[in-house]
NUGUVEX-701604 format. One record per residue: residue number from 1; residue in one letter; x, y, z of N, C-alpha, C in turn. Coordinates in nm, 4 decimals, decimal comma. Layout:
N
TORTI; NUM; a; X; Y; Z; X; Y; Z; X; Y; Z
...
This chain:
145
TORTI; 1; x; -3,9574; 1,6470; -1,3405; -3,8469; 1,6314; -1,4331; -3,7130; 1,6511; -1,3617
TORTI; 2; x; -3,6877; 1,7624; -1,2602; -3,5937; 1,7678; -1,1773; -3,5553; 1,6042; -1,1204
TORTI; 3; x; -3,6120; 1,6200; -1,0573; -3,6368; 1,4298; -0,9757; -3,5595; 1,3451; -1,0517
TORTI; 4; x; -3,6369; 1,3431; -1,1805; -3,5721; 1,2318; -1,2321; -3,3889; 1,2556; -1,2978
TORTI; 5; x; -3,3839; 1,4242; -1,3409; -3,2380; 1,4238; -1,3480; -3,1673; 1,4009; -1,2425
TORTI; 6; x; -3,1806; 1,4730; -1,1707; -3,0887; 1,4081; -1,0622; -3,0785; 1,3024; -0,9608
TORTI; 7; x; -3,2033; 1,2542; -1,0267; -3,1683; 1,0801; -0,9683; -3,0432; 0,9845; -1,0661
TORTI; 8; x; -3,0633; 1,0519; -1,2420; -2,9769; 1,0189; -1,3089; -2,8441; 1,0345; -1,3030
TORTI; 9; x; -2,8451; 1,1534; -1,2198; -2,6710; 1,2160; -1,1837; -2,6522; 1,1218; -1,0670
TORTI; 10; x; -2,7051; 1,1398; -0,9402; -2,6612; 1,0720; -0,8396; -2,6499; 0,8706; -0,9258
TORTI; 11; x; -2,7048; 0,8359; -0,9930; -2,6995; 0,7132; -1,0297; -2,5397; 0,6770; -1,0999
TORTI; 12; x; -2,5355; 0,7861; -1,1984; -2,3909; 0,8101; -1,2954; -2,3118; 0,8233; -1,1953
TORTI; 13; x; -2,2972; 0,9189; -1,0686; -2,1954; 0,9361; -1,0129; -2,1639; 0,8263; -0,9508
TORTI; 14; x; -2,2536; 0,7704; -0,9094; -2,2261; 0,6207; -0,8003; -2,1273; 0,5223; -0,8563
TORTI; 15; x; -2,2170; 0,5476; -1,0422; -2,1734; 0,4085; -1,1136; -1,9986; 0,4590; -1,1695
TORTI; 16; x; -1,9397; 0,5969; -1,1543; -1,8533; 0,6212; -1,1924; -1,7617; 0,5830; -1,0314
TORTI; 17; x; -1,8232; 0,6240; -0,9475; -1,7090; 0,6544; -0,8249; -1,6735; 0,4438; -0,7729
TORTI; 18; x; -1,7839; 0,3670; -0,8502; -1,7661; 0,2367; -0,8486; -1,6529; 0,1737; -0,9306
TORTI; 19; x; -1,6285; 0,2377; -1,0569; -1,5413; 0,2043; -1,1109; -1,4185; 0,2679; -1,1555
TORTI; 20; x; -1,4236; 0,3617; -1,0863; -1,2733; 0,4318; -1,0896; -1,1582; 0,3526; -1,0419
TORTI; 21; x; -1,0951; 0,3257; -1,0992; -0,9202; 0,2857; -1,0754; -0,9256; 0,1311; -1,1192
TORTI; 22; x; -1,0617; 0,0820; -1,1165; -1,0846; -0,0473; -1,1541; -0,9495; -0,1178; -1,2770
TORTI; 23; x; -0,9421; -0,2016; -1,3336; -0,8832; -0,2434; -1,4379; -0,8938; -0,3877; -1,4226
TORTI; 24; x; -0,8330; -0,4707; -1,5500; -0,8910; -0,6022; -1,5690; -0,8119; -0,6817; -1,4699
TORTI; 25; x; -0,7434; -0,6756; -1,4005; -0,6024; -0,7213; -1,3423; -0,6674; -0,7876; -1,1925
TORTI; 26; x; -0,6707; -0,8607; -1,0952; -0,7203; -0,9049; -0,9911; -0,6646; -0,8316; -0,8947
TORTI; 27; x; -0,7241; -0,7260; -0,7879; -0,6888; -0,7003; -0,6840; -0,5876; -0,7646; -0,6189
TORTI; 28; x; -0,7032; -0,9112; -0,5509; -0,6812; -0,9675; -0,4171; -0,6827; -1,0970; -0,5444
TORTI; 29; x; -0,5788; -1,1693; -0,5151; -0,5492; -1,3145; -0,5370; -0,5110; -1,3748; -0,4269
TORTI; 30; x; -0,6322; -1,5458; -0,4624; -0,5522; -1,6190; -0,3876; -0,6719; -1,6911; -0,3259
TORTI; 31; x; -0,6923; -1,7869; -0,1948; -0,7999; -1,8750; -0,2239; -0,9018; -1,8135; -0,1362
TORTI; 32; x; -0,8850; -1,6759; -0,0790; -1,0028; -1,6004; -0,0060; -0,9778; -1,5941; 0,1416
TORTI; 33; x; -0,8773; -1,6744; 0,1610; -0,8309; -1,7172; 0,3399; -0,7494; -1,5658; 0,3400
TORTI; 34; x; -0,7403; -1,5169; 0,5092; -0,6218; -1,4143; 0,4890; -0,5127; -1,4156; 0,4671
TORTI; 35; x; -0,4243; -1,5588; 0,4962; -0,2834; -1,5799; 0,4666; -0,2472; -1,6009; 0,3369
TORTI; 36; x; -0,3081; -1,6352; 0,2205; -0,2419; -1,6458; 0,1290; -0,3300; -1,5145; 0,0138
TORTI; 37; x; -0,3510; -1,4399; 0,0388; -0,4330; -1,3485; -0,0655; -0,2746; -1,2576; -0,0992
TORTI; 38; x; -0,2998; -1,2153; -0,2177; -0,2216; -1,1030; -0,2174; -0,3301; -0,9532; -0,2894
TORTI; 39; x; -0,2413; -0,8172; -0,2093; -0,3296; -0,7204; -0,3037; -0,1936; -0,6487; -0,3484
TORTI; 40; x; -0,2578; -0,6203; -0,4947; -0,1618; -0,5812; -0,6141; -0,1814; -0,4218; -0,6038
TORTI; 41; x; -0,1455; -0,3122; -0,5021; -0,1426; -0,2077; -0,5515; -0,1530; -0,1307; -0,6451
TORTI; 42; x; -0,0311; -0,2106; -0,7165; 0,0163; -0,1528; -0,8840; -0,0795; -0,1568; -1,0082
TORTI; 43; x; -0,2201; -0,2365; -0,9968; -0,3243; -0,1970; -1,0394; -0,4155; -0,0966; -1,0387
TORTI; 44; x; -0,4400; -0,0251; -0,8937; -0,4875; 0,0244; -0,8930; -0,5006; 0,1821; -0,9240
TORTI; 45; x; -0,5613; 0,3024; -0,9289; -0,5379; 0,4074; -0,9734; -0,4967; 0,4778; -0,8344
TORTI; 46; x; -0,4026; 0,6094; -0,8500; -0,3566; 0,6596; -0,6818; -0,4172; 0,6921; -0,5900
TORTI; 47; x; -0,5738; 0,7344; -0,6282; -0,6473; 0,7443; -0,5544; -0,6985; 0,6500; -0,4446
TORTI; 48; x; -0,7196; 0,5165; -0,5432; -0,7400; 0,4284; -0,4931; -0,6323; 0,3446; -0,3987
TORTI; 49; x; -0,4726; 0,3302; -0,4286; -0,3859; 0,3205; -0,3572; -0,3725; 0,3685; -0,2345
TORTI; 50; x; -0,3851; 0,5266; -0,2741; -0,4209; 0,6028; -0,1356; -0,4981; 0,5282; 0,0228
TORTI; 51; x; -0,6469; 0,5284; -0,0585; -0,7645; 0,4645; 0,0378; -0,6925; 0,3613; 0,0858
TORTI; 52; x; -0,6164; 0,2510; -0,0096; -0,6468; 0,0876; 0,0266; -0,5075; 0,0868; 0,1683
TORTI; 53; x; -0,3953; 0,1696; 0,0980; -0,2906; 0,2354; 0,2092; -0,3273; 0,2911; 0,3244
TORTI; 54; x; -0,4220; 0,3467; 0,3464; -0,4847; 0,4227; 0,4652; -0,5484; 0,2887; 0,5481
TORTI; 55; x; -0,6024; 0,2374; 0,5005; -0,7034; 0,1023; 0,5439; -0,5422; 0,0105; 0,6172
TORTI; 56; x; -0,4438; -0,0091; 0,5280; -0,3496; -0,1050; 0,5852; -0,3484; -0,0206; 0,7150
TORTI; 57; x; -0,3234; 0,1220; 0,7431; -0,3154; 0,1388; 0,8577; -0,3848; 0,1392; 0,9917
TORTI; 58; x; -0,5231; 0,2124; 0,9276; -0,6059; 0,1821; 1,0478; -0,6867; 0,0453; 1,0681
TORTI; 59; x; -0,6479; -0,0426; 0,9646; -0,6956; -0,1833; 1,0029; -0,6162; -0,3162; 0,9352
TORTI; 60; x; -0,4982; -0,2708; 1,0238; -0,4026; -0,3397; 0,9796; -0,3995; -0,4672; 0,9918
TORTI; 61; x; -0,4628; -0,5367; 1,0973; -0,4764; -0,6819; 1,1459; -0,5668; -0,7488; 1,0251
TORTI; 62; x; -0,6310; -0,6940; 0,9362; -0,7368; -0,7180; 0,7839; -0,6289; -0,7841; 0,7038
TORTI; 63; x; -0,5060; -0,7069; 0,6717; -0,4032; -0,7254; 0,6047; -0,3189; -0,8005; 0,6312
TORTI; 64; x; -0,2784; -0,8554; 0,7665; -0,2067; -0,8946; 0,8144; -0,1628; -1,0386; 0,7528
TORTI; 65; x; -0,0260; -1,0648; 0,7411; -0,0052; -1,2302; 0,6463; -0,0663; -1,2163; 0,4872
TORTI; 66; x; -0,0585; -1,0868; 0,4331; -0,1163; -1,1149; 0,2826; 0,0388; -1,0523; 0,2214
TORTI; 67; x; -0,0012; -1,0996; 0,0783; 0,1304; -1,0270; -0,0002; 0,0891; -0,9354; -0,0070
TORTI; 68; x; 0,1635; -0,8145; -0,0324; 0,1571; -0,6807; -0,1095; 0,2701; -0,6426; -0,2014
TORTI; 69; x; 0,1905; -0,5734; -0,3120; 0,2559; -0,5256; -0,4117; 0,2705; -0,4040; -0,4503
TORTI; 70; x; 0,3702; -0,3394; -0,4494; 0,3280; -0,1773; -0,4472; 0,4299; -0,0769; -0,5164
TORTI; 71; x; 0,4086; -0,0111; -0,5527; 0,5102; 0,0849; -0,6184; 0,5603; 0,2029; -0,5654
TORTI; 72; x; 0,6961; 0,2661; -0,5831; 0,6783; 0,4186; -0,5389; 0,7888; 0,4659; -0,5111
TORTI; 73; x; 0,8603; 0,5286; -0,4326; 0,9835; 0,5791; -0,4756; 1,0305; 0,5447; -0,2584
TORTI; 74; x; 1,1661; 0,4568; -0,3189; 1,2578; 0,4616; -0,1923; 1,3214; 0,5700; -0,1189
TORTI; 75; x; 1,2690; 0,5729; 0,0188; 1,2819; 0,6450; 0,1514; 1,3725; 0,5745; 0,2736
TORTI; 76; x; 1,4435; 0,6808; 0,3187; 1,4697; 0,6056; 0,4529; 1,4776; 0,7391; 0,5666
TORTI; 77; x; 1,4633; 0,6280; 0,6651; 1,4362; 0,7111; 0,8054; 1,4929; 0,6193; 0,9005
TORTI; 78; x; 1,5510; 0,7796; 0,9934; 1,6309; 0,6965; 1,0955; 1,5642; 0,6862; 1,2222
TORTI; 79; x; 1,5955; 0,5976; 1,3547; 1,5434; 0,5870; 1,4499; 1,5904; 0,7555; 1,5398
TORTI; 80; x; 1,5286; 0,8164; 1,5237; 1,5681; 0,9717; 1,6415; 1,6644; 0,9680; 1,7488
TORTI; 81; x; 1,6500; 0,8237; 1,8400; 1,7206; 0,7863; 1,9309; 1,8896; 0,7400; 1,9322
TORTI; 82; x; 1,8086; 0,6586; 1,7988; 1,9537; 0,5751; 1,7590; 1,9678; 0,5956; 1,6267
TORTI; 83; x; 2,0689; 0,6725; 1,6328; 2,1198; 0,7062; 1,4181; 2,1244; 0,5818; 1,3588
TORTI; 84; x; 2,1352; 0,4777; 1,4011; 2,2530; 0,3707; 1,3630; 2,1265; 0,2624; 1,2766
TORTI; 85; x; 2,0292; 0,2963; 1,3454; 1,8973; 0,2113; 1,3333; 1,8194; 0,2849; 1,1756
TORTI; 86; x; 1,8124; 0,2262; 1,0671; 1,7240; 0,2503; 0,9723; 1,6617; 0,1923; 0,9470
TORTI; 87; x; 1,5740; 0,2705; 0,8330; 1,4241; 0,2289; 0,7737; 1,3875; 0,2339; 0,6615
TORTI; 88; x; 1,3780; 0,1257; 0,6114; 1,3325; 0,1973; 0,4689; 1,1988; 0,1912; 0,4082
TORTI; 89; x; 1,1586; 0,2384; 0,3404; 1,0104; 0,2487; 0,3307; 0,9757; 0,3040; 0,1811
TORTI; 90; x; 0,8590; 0,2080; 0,1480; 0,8288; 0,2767; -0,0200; 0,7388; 0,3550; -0,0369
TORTI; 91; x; 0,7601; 0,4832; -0,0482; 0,6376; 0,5674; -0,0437; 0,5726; 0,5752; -0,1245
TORTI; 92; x; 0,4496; 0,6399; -0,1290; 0,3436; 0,6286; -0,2427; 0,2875; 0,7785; -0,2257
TORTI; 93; x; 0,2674; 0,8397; -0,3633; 0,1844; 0,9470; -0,3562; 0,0544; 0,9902; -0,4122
TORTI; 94; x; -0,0571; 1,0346; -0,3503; -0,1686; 1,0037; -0,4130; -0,1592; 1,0980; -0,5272
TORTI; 95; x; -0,2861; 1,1150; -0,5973; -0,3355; 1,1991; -0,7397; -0,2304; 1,3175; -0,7306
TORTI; 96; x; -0,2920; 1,4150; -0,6390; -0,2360; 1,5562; -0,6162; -0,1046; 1,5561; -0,5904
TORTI; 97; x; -0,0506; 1,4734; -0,5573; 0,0950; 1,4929; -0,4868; 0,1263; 1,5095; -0,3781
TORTI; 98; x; -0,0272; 1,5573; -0,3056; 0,0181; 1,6430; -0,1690; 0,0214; 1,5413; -0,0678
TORTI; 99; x; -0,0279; 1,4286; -0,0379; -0,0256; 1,3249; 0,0847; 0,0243; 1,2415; 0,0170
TORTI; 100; x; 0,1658; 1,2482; 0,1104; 0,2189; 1,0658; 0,0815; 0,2332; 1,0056; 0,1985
TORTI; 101; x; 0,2065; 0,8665; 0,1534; 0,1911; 0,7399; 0,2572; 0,3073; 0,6500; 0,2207
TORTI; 102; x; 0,3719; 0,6051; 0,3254; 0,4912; 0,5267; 0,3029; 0,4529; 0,3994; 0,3835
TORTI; 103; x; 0,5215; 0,2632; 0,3271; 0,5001; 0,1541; 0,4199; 0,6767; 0,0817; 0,3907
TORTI; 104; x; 0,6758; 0,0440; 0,5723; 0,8616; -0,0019; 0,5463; 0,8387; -0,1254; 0,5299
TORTI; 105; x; 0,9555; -0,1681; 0,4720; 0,9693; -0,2929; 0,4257; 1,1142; -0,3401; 0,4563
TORTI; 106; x; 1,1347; -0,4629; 0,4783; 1,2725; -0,5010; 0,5096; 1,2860; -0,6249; 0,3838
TORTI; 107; x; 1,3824; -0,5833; 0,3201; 1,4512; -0,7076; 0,2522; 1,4602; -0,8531; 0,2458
TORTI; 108; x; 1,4336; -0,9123; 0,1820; 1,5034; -1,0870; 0,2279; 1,6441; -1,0753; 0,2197
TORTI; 109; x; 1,7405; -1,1413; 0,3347; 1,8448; -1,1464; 0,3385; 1,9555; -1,1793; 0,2045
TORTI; 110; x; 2,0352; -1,0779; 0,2061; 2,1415; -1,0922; 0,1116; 2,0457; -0,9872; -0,0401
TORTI; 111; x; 1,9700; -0,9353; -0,0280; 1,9459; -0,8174; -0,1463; 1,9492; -0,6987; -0,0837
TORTI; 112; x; 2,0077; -0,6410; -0,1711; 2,0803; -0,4866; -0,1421; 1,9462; -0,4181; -0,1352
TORTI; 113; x; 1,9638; -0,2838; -0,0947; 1,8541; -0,2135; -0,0824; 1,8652; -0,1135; -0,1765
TORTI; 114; x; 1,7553; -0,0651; -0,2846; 1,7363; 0,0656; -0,3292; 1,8851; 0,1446; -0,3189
TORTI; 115; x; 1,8923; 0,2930; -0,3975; 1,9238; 0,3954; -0,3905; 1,8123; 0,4932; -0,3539
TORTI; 116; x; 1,8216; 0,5730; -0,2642; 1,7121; 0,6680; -0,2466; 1,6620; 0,7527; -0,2863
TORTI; 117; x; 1,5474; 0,7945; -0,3308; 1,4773; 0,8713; -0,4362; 1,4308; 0,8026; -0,5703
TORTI; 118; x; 1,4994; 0,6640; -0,5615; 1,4319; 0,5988; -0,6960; 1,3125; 0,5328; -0,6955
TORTI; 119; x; 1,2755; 0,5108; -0,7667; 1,1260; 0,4197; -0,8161; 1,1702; 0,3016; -0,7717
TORTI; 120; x; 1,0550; 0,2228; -0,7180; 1,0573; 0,1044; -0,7089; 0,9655; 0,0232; -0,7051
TORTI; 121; x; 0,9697; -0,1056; -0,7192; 0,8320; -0,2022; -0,6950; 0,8882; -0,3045; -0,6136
TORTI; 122; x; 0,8233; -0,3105; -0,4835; 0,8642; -0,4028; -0,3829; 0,7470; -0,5502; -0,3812
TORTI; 123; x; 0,7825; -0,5940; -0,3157; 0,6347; -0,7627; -0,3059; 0,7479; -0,7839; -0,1776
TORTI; 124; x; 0,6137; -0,8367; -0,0942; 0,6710; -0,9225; 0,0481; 0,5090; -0,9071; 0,1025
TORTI; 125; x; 0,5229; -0,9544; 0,2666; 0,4465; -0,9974; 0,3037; 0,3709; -0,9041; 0,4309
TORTI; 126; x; 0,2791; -0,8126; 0,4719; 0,2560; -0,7170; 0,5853; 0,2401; -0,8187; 0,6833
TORTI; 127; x; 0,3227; -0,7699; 0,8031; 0,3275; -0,8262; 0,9162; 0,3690; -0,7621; 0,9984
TORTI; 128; x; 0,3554; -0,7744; 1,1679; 0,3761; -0,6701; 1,2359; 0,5227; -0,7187; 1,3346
TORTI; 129; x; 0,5661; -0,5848; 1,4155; 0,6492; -0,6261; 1,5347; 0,6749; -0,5528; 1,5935
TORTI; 130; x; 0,7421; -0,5809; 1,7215; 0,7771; -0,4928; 1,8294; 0,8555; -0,4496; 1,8468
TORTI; 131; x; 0,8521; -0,3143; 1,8632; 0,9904; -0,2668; 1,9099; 1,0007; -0,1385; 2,0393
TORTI; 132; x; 1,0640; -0,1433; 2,1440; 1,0613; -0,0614; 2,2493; 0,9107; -0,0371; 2,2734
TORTI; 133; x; 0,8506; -0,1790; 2,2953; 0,6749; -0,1715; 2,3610; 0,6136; -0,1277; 2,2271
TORTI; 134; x; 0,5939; -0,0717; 2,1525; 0,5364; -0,0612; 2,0787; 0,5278; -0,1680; 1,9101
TORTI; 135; x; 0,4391; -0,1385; 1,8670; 0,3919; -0,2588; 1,7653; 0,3657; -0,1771; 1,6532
TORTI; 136; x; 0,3994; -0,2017; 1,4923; 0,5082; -0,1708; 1,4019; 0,4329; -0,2490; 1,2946
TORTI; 137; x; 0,4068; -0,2354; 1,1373; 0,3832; -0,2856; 1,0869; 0,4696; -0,2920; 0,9387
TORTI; 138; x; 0,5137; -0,3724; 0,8985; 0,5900; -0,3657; 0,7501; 0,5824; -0,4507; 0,6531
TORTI; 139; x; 0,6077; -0,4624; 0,5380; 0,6441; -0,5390; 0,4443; 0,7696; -0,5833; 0,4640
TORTI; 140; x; 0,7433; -0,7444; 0,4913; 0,8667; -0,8389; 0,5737; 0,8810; -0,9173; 0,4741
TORTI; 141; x; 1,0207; -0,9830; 0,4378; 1,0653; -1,1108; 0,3588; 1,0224; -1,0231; 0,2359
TORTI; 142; x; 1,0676; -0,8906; 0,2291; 1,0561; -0,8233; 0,0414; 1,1605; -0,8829; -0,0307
TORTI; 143; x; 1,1073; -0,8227; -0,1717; 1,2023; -0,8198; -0,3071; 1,1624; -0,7242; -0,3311
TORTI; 144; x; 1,2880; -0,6795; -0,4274; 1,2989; -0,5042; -0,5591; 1,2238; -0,6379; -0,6602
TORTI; 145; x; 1,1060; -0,6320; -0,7278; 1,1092; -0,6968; -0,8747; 1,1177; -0,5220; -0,9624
């Protein structure tokens, strides 16, 4: 009788940890190729934002050329070296509050940027670049919608 409860728990938990953050809304749109998919953050629950944010980083070339959509409150950061050089970036915070993940994004030319500390919802495109030898990844060609 043991056995079989907790085959029932481990079954429930699976079928819960499967559909957490889920909702009716499409992730990934688009025709399945990597360049034109987009993933909609703003669907998902923070937890799940969290994960899918972590993934842009350590497997960023997956993402690479897709839209992203994402929510979260405007940041900026300066280059250490050079004051003059900024960054801006939309951070995201998971469930707890305690880890946030930020991804920068640069504007399409001629839209102003944020005030800092506000909410926002950005869309553009992850793509990478170089700067002083090293390689950089952001949300390029954004909009504030």
């Amino acid at each position: 009788m043991k056995k079989i409860i907790s085959l029932l728990a481990v079954i429930t938990l699976l079928f819960c940890l499967s559909a957490c953050g889920k909702s009716d809304d499409t992730v990934y749109e688009g025709d399945g190729t990597n360049n034109t998919a987009t993933v909609d953050l703003t669907t998902l629950s923070s937890t799940m934002v969290y994960s899918e944010v972590s993934q842009m980083m350590t497997h960023p070339e997956t993402y690479e050329g897709k839209t992203i959509v994402m929510n979260g409150v405007c940041s900026l950061y300066y280059n250490t070296e050079d004051q003059e050089k900024t960054y801006y970036a939309c951070v995201i915070k998971d469930a707890t509050a305690c880890c946030s993940q930020g991804l920068e994004f640069v504007l399409k030319d001629g839209q102003k940027y944020p005030e800092l500390d506000t909410e926002i919802k950005v869309k553009g495109v992850f793509s990478s670049y170089n700067e002083d030898g090293q390689t950089y990844y952001h949300i390029s060609d954004a909009e504030l919608l």
